[in-house]
C-alpha positions in Angstrom: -73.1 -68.4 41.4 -75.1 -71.3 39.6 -76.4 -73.6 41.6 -76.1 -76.2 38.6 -72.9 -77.3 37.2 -72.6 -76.2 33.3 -73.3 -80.4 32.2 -76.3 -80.4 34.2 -77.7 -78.0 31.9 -76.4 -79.5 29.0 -78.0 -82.4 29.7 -81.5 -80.6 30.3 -81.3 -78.5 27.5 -80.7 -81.7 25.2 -83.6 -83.6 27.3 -85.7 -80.4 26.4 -85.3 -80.6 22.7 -85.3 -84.4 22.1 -89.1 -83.9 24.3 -89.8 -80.9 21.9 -88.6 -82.9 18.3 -90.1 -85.8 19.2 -93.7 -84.1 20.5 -94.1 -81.6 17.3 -93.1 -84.8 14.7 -95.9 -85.0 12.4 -96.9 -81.2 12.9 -96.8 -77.9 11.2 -94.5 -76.0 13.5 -96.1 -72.5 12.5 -99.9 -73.1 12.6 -99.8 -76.5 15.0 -101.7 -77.8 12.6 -101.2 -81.3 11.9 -99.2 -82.0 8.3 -101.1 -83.2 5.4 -98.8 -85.4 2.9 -95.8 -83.5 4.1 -94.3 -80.8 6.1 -91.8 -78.6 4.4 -92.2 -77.4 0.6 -89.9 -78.3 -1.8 -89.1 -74.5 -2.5 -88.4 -72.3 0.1 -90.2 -69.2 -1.6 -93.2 -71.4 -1.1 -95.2 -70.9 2.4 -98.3 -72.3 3.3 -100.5 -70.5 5.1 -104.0 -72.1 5.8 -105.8 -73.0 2.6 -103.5 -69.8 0.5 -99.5 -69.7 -0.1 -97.5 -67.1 0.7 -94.3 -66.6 -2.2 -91.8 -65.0 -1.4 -90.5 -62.5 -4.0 -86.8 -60.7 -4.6 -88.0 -57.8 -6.9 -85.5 -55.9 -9.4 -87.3 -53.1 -10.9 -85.8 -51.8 -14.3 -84.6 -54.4 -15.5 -85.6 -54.2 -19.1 -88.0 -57.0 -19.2 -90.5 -58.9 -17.3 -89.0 -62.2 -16.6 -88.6 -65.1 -13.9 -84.5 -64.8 -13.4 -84.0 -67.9 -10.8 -83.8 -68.7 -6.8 -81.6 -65.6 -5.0 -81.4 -66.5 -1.6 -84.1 -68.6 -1.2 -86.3 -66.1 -2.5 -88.1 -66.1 -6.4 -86.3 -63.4 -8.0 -88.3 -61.4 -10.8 -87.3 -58.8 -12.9 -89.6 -56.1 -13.8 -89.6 -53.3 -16.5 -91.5 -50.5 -14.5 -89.5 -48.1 -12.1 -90.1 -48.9 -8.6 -92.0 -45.1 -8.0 -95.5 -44.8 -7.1 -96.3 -48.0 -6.7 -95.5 -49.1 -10.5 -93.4 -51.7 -9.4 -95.5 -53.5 -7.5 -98.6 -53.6 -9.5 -96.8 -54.5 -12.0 -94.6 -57.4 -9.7 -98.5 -58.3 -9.1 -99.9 -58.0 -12.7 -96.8 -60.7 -13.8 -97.2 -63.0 -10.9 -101.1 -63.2 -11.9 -100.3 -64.3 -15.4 -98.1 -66.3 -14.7 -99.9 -68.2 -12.1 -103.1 -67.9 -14.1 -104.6 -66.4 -11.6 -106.5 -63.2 -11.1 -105.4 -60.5 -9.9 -107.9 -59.7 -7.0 -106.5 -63.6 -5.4 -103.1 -61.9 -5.0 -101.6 -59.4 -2.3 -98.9 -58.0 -1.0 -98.6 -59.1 2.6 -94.9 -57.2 3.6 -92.4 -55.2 1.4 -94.3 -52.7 -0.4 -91.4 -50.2 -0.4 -88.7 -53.6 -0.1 -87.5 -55.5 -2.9 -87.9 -58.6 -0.8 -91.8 -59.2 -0.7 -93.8 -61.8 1.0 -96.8 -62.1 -1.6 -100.6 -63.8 -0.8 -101.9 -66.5 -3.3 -105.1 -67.0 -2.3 -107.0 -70.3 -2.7 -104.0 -72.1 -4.1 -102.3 -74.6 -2.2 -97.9 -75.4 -2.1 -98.6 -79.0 -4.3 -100.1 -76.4 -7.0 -97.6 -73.9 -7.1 -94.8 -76.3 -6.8 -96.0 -78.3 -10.1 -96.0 -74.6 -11.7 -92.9 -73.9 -10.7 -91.1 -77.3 -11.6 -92.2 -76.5 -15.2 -90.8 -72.8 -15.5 -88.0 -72.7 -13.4 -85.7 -75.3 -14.7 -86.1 -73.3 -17.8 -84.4 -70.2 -15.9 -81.3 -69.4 -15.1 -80.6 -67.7 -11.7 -78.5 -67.7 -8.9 -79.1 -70.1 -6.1 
């Protein structure tokens, strides 16, 4: 038996998260750390983690070309000549990425999804305002799927 009725804990659960939303305004959920300019990136592949980004990748290996395809699922979709065996894929995902970002290749690393298409990729020393500016000049030039 509850001792409550079910609108008693309506209305606490609603107090709860009006508290919650009104105490983490301002704030970077996932570190706690307080928001510089602004709190969510403008892409959702984009992730900031401390002073790096983390970009989140959708990977299609043999597909005749390297190129930047689009947004799939709020993921930057790549495709990538090599064959994803031995590890080909990958350095080559990271080898692209690298020139593309104009970056070496030491600054970038493959955080999870080394045997996934979907990969969560490391930019080191490169902030989300950075990589967003990249990205606003290349993407609009791509088609993809959204």
């Amino acid at each position: 038996m509850v001792p409550w009725p079910l609108s008693t804990w309506r209305i606490i659960l609603n107090e709860f998260m009006i508290t919650f939303f009104v105490n983490c305004k301002g704030r970077d959920l996932e570190h706690g750390n307080p928001c510089g300019e602004r709190c969510m990136a403008k892409y959702a592949f984009l992730k900031a983690r401390g002073m790096d980004t983390v970009l989140r990748v959708h990977v299609q290996p043999r597909g005749g070309k390297n190129e930047i395809v689009g947004l799939y699922r709020g993921f930057l979709k790549l495709r990538l000549k090599a064959p994803p065996v031995d590890g080909e894929a990958n350095r080559e995902c990271l080898r692209f990425l690298s020139k593309i970002l104009k970056q070496g290749r030491g600054q970038l690393e493959i955080l999870h999804g080394e045997r996934s298409r979907w990969k969560n990729i490391l930019v080191r020393d490169r902030n989300v305002q950075e990589l967003e500016s990249l990205f606003e000049a290349i993407l609009p030039l791509s088609s993809g799927n959204t």
